[in-house]
Wavefront OBJ file of the C-alpha trace (Angstrom):
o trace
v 51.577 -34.393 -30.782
v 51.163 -33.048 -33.953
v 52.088 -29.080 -34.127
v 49.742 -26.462 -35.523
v 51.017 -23.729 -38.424
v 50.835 -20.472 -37.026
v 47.624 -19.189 -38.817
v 46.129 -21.656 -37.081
v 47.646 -20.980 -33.745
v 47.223 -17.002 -33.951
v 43.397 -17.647 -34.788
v 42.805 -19.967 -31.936
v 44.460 -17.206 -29.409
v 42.363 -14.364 -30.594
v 38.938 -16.632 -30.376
v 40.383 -16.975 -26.664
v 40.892 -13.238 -26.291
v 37.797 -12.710 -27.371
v 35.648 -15.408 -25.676
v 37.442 -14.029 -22.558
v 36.485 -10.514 -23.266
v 32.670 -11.228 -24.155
v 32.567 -13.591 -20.738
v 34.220 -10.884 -19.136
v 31.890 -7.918 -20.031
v 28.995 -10.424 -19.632
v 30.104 -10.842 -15.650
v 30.362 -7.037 -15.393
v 27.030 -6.671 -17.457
v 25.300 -9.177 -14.927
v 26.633 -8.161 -11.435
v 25.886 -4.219 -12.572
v 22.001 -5.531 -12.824
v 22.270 -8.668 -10.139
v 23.748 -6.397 -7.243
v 22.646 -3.043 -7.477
v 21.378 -1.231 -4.958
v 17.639 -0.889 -5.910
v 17.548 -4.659 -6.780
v 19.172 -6.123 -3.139
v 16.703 -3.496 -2.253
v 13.739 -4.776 -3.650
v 14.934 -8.400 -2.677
v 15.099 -7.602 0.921
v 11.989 -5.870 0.757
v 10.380 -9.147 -0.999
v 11.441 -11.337 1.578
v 10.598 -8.374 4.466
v 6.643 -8.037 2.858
v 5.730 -11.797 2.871
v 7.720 -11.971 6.672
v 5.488 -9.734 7.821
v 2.567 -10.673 5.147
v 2.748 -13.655 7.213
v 2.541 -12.328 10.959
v -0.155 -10.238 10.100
v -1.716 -13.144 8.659
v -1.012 -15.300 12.176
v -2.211 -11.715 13.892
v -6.142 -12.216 12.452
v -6.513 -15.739 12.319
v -5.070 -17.061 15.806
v -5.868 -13.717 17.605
v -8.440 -11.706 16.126
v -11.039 -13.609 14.321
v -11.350 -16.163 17.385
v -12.202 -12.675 19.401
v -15.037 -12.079 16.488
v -16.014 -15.514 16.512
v -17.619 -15.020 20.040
v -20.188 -12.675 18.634
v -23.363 -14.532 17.652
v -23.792 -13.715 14.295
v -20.310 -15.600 13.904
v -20.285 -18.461 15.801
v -18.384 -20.633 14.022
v -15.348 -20.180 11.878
v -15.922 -16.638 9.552
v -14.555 -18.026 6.084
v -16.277 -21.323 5.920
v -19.655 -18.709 6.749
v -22.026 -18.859 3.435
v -25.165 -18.710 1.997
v -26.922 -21.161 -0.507
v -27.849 -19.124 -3.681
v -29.032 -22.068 -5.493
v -28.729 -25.761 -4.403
v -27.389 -28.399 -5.715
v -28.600 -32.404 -6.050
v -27.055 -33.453 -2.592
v -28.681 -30.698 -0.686
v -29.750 -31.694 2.536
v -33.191 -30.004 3.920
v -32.378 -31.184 7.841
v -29.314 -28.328 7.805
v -29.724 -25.021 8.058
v -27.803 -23.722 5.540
v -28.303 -27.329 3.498
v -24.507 -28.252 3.952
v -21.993 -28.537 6.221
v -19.294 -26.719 5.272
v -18.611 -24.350 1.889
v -16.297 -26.768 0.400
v -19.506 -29.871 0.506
v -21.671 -27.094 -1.481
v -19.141 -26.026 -4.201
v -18.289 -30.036 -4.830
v -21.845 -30.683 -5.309
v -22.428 -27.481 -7.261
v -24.042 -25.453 -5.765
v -24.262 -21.334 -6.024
v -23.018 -19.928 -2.682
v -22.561 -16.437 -1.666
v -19.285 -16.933 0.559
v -19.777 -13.961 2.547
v -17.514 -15.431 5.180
v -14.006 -15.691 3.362
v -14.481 -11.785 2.061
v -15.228 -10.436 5.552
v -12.461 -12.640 6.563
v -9.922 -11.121 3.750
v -11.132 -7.520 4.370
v -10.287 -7.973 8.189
v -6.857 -8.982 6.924
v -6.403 -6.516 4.325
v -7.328 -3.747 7.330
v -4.751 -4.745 9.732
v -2.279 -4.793 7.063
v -2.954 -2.114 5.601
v -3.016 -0.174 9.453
v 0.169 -1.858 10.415
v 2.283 -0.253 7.052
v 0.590 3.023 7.805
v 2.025 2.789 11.797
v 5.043 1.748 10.028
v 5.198 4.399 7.839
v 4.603 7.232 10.738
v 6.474 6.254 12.828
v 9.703 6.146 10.500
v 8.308 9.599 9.242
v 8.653 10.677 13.067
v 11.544 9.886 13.711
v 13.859 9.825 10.712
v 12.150 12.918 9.091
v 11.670 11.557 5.424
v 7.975 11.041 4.584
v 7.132 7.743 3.294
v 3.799 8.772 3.210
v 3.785 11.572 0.458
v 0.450 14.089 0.339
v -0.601 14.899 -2.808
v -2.810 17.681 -4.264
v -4.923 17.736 -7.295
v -3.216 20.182 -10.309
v -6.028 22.860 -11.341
v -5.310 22.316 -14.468
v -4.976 19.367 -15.406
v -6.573 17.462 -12.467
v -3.562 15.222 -11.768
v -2.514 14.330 -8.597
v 1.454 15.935 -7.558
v 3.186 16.183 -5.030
v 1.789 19.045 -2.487
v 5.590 20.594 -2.844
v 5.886 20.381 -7.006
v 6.594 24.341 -8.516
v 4.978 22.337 -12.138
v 2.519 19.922 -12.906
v 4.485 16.913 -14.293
v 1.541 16.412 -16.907
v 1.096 19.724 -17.859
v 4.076 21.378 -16.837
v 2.058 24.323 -15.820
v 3.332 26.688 -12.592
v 1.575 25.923 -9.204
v 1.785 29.788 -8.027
v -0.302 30.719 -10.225
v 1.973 32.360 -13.221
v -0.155 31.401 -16.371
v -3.137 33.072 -14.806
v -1.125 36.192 -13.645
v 0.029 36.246 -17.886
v -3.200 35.241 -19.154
v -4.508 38.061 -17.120
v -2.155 41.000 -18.502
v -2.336 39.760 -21.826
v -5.903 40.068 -21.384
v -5.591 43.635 -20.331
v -2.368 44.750 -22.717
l 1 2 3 4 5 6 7 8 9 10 11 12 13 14 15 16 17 18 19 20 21 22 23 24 25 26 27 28 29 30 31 32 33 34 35 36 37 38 39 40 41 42 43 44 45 46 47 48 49 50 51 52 53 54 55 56 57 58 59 60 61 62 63 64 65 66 67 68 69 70 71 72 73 74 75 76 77 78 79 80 81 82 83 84 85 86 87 88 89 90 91 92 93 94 95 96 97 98 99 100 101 102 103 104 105 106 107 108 109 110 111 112 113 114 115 116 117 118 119 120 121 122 123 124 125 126 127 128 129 130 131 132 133 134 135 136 137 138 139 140 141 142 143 144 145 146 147 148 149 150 151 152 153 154 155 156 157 158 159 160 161 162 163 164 165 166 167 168 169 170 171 172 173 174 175 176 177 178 179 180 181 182 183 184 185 186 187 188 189
């Protein structure tokens, strides 16, 4: 095996020093970002929000909106519920509504006013939305850090802050009061 001359040699061991010195800030550079705690925590929550995306979503359709379904202005199913805005060449006088089901009007192209799948989605976006709140209390309750911040409008500016800011973020004016209090004496001086 033929030798190398030491140049050679010396230049090939410092490319190795440094491609192991760039590979080795790179892994540092990528688990500081990859496994941080507001990333895992972000991750977790992720995987937590379409968990429970998914209950809730089980929670209106197999329980709730069967309970709806028995009133009579929704006797059948609530998203396939529309009404023909203009018909299309297929529509069918003998039906009330001119087609069976939303997805027969839309293929024959039709206008429809699918009342049905918004009531449906605003059901769902309410019991989500009520559930997080509950959520949200009850950790409040009992851990004593509000998820749930209030927030008051800045007289100044009209921003919303948080109901215990001393300054405006935006404006960075005093809550107590102070610039009136000066504007006042100037006033007066």
């Amino acid at each position: 095996m033929p030798r190398l001359d030491d140049s050679t040699s010396r230049y090939l061991r410092d490319a190795e020093q440094g491609v192991r010195r760039h590979g080795a800030r790179f892994f540092d550079s990528f688990t500081n970002f990859a496994l941080r705690d507001n990333v895992l925590e972000i991750a977790v929550g992720l995987i937590l929000g379409a968990s429970f995306t998914s209950v809730a979503n089980s929670l209106v359709t197999d329980i709730l909106l069967p309970i709806i379904a028995l009133l009579p202005l929704f006797s059948r199913n609530l998203p396939q519920k529309f009404a023909t805005l203009q018909v299309g060449p297929q529509y069918n006088e003998s039906i009330a509504n001119g087609y069976n089901t939303l997805d027969q009007a839309l293929s024959d192209g039709a206008v429809i006013f699918a009342w049905g799948k918004f009531v449906d989605k605003m059901v769902r976006f309410l019991i989500v939305a009520m559930a997080l709140w509950t959520i949200a209390s009850l950790y409040s309750r009992y851990c004593g850090d509000n998820i749930v911040k209030k927030q008051v409008k800045c007289r100044y500016c009209r921003k919303y802050i948080s109901e215990k800011a001393t300054r405006c973020l935006n404006c960075t004016s005093w809550m107590d009061g102070r610039e009136d209090k000066g504007f006042v004496e100037g006033r007066d001086g």
